[in-house]
C-alpha positions as CSV (number, residue, x, y, z in Angstrom):
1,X,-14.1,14.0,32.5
2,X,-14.3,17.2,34.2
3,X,-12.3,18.8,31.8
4,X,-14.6,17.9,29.5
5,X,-17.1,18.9,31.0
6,X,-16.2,22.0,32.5
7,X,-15.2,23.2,28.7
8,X,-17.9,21.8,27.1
9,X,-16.0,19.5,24.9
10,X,-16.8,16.5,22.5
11,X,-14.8,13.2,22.5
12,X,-14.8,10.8,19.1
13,X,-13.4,7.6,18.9
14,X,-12.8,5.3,16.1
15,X,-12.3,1.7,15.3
16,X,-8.1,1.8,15.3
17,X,-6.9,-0.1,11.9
18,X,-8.5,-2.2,9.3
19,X,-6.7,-5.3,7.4
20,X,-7.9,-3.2,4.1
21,X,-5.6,-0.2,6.0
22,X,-2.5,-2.6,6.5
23,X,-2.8,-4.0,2.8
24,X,-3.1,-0.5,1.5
25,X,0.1,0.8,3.7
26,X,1.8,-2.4,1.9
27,X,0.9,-1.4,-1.5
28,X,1.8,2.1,-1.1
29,X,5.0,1.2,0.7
30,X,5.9,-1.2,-1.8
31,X,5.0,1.5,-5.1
32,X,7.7,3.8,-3.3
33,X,4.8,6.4,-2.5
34,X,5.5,6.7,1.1
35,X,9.4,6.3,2.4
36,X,9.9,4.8,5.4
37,X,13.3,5.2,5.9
38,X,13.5,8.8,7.7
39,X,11.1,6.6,10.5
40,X,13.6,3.7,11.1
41,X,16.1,4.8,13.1
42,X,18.3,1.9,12.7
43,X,18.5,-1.4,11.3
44,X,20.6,-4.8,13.0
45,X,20.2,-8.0,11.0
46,X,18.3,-10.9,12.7
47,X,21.5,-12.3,13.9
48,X,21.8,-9.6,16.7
49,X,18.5,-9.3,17.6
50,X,18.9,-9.5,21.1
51,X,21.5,-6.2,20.6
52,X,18.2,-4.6,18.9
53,X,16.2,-5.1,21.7
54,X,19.1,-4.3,23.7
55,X,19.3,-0.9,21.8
56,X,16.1,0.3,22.4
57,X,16.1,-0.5,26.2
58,X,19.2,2.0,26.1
59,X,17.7,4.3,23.3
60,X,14.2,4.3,23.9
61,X,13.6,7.5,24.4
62,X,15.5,8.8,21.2
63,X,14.5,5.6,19.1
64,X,11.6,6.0,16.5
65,X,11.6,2.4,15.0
66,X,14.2,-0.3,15.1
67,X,14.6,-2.9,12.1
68,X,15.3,-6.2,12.4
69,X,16.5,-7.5,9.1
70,X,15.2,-11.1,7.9
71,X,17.2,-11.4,4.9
């Protein structure tokens, strides 16, 4: 706060996300107007989960989003 202060600087906040956000992301996603694959940084299907979780204990740090398959 002193920062803040000291600088004479303004902080906003928001509400975080919406359910109209999450079922616009969805549609979007789902049109193929935003690609989510360059974010997921690997995939293990549901049958190794517990190497997924595994994974990003180990990889954490250089992990931006696992996927665990359902299919």
């Amino acid at each position: 706060m002193y920062y803040l202060g000291e600088h004479e600087l303004n902080v906003f906040g928001s509400m975080m996300y919406k359910h109209e956000n999450y079922e616009e992301a969805v549609r979007l996603i789902s049109e193929g107007k935003i690609k989510t694959e360059p974010l997921l940084t690997r995939h293990f299907p549901f049958e190794q989960y517990l190497d997924a979780y595994k994974y990003i204990v180990k990889q954490g740090d250089e992990t931006m989003k696992v996927m665990i398959n359902l299919d």
